[in-house]
C-alpha positions in Angstrom: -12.4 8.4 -4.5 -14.5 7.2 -1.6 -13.0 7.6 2.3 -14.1 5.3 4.6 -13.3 6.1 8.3 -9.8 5.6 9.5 -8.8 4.6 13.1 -7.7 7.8 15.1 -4.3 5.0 15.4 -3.4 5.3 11.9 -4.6 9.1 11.5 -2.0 9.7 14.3 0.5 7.5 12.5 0.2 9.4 9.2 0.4 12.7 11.4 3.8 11.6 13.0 5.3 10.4 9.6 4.0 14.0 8.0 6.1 15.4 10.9 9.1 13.4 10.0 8.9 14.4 6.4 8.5 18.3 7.4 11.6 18.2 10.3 13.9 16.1 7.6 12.9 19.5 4.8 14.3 21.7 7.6 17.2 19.6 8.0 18.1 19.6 4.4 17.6 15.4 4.3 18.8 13.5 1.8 18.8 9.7 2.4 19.4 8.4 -1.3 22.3 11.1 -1.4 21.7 12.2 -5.1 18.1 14.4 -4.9 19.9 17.5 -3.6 22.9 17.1 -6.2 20.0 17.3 -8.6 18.2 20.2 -7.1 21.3 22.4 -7.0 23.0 21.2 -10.5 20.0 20.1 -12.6 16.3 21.7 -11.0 16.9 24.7 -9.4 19.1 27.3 -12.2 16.0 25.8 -14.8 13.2 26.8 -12.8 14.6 30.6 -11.7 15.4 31.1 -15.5 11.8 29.6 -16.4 10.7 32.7 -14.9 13.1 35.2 -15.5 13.1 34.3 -19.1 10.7 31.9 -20.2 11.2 31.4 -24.2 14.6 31.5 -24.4 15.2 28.7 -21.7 11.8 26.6 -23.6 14.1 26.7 -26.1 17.4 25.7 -25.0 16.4 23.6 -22.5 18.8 20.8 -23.9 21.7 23.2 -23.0 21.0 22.0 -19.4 21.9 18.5 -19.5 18.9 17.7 -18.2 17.5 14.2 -19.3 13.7 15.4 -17.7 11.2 16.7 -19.3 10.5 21.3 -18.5 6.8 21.0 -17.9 7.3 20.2 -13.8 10.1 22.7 -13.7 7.7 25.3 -15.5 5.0 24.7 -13.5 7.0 25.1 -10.4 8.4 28.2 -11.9 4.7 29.8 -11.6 5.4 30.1 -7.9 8.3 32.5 -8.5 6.1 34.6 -10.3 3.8 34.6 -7.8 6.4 35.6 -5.2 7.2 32.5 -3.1 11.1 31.8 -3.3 12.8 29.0 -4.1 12.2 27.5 -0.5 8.5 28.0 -0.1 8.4 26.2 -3.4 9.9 23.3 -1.8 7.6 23.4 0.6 4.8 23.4 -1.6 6.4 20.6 -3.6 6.8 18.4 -0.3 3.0 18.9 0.0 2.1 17.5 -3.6 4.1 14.6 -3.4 1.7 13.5 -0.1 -0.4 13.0 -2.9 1.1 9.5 -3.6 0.3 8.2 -0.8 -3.6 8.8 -0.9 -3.6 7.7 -4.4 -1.9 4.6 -3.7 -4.1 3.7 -0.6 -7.2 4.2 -3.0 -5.6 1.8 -5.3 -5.0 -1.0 -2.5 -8.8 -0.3 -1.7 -9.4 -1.1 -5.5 -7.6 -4.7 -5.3 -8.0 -5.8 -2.0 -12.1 -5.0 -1.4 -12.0 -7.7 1.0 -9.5 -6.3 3.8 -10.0 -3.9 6.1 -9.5 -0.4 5.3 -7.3 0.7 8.0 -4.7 -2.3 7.3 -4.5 -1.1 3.9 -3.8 2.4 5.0 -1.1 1.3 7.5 0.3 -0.6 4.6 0.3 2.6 2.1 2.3 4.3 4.9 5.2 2.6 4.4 6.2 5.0 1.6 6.9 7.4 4.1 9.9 5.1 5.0 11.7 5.4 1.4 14.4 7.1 1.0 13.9 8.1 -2.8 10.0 9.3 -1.7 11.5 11.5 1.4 14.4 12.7 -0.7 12.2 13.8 -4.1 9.6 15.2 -1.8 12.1 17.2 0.0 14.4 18.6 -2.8 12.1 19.1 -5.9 12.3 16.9 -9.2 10.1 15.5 -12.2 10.0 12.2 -10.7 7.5 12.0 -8.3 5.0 14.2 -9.5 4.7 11.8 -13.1 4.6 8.9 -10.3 1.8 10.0 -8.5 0.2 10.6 -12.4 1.3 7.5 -13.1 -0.5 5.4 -10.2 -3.4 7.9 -10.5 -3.5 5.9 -14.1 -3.4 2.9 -12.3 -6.1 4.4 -10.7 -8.4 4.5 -13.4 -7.3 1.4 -15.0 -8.3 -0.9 -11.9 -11.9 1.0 -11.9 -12.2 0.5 -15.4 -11.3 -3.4 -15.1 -13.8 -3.5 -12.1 -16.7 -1.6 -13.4 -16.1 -1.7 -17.8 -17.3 1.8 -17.4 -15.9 3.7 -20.9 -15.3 6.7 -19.2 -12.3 5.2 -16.9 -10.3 4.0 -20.5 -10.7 7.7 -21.4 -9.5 8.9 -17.5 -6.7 6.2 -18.0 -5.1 7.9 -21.0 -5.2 11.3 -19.8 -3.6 10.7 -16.6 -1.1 8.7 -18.4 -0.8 12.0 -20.9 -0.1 13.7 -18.0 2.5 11.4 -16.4 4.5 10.8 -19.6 4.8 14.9 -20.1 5.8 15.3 -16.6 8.2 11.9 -16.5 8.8 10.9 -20.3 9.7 7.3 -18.6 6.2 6.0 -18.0 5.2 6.7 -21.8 6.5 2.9 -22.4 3.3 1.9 -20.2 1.2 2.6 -23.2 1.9 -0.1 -24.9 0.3 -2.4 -22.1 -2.8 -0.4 -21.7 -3.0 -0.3 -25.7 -3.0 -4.2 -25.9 -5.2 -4.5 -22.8 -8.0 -2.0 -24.1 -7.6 -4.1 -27.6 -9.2 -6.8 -26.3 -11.8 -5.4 -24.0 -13.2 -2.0 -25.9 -15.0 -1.9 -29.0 -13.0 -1.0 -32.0 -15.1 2.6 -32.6 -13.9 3.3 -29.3 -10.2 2.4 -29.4 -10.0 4.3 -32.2 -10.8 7.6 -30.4 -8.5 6.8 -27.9 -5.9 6.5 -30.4 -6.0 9.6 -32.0 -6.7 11.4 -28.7 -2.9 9.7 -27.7 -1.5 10.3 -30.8 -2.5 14.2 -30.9 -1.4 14.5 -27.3 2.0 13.2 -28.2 2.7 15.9 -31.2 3.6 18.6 -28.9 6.3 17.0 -27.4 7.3 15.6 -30.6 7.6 18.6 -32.2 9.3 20.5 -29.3 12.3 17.4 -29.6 12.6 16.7 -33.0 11.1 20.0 -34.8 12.7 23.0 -32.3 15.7 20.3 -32.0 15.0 20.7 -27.9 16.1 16.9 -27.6 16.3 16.9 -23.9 16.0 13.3 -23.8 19.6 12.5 -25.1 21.4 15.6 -23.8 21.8 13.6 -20.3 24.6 14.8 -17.7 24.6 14.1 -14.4 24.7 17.2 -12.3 27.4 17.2 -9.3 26.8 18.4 -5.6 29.8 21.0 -6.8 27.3 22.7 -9.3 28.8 21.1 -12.3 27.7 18.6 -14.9 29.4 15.1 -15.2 29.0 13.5 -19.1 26.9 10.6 -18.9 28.5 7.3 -19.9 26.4 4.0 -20.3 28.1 0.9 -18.7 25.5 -1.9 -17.7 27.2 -3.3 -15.1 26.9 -0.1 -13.2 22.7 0.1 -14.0 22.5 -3.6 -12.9 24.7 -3.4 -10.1 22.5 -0.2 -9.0 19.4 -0.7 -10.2 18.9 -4.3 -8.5 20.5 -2.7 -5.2 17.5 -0.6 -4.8 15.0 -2.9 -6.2 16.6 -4.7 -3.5 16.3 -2.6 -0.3 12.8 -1.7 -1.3 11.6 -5.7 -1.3 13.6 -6.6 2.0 10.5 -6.4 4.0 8.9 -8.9 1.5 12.9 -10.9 1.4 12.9 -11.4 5.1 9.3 -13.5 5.5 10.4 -16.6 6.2 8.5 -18.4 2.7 9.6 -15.9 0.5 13.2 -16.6 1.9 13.5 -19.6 1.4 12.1 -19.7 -2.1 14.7 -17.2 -2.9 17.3 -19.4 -1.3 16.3 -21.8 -3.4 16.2 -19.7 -6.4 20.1 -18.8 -6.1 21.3 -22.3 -4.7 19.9 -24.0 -8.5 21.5 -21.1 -10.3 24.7 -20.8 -7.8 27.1 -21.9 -10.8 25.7 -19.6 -13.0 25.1 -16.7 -10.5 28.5 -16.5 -9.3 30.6 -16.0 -12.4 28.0 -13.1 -13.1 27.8 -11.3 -10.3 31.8 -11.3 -10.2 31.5 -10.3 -14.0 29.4 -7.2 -12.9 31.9 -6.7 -10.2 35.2 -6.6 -12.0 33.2 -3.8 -14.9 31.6 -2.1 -12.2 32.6 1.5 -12.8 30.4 3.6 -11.0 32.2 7.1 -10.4 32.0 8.5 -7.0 31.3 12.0 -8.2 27.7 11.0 -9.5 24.7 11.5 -7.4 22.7 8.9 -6.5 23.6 5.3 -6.3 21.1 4.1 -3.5 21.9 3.9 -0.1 23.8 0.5 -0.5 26.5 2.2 -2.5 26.5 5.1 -0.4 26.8 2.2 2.7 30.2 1.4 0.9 31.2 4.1 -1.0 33.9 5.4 2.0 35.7 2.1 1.8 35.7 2.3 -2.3 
């Protein structure tokens, strides 16, 4: 990854948005209200017992309710061994997840050659300004680190699509190795990279890459369904109290959510005036249809007000619920 000069404007930018990520870690932020209900009652009792006792919580790692994979909460476990406490290593955590942000700005250099440098950096600033990046930066979890894996896969992709250079499809897979241990989520990604590589690498080739995928996933395999560790479905969702809430699938309450913040994260694109009115559009043709759903997913909304989490739209209405 190349750096081209940046203005000393945006520099100074990045600076004052670094500064505002530090102050809100001294100030215990949390702006999408769930990350420090899953740093006290899902992260933080793993990691300390990680490295008081390493094989006996490998092992029982399911006990925890915790629907993340270990591997980020062992590696930030190492620290504790090292000395830091559990603050420092919050610190150190804040400082990994700034990763994202260089990653992503090499990534916008990939697919807009054409524009200057320093718009694109402004532009991969804005991820200072959401509330999930600030609030898994500052209180430590899975999810950002196999993000910045994942768009470090992206990464490679794009160079690969630019340059056909083998080496990038092999850079690809590991990175997304690496994400999918770290965030089991992002293993559903291979499927579009496997379909994509089918038609542009020689069959020799995508063979290798195959078996290189398919050995990498065996460890993980066999630590869920051979040592029964089946993290994946012993999902609870951890309290601010310290205590774990069963987790109950309704889909009303993961489309009501889900879109919500899908939703806050495109009103900067919502608000340009042609995007706008295209969505108007969009909802006054499907009005009849629209309406009886979204009262649908009202009336079976069920969301309880003990979970973390929930986006900052519910939390904008939760004290009138």
């Amino acid at each position: 990854m190349k750096f081209k000069i940046l203005t000393f404007k945006n520099v100074s930018l990045f600076l004052f948005f670094y500064l505002t990520l530090v102050t809100g870690f001294f100030f215990g932020e949390n702006l999408n209200y769930g990350s420090y209900g899953d740093w006290i009652g899902g992260n933080r009792e793993p990691i300390k017992d990680f490295s008081n006792n390493f094989t006996y919580t490998f092992l029982n790692f399911d006990s925890y309710g915790h629907r993340h994979s270990p591997v980020y909460l062992i590696f930030l476990s190492l620290f504790l061994d090292l000395g830091l406490d559990l603050n420092q290593i919050r610190l150190v955590h804040l400082h990994l997840c700034i990763s994202l942000i260089i990653v992503f700005y090499q990534c916008l250099r990939l697919l807009f050659s054409n524009i200057n440098n320093n718009y694109l950096f402004l532009l991969s600033l804005i991820i200072f300004l959401s509330p999930t990046f600030r609030s898994l930066a500052i209180w430590p979890d899975s999810r950002l680190p196999g993000l910045i894996f994942f768009v470090l896969t992206i990464y490679f992709f794009l160079k690969f699509r630019k340059t056909d250079n083998l080496k990038y499809t092999w850079y690809t897979c590991i990175s997304l190795v690496v994400s999918s241990y770290i965030s089991p989520n992002f293993s559903v990604f291979f499927v579009y990279f496997f379909f994509f590589f089918l038609k542009k690498v020689k069959f020799r080739e995508l063979s290798f890459l195959l078996i290189f995928n398919f050995l990498a996933s065996l460890p993980i395999l066999y630590y869920i369904f051979i040592l029964d560790v089946n993290f994946l479905a012993a999902g609870k969702t951890p309290s601010i109290n310290n205590e774990s809430i069963n987790f109950n699938f309704n889909l009303s309450d993961k489309v009501m959510i889900i879109s919500s913040i899908i939703f806050f994260h495109l009103s900067p694109i919502l608000i340009m005036d042609n995007f706008f009115n295209q969505f108007k559009n969009f909802l006054d043709k499907r009005f009849i249809i629209i309406v009886p759903l979204v009262v649908c997913l009202i009336y079976f909304f069920n969301y309880q007000l003990s979970y973390t989490g929930g986006g900052i739209f519910f939390y904008s209405i939760k004290p009138f619920i």
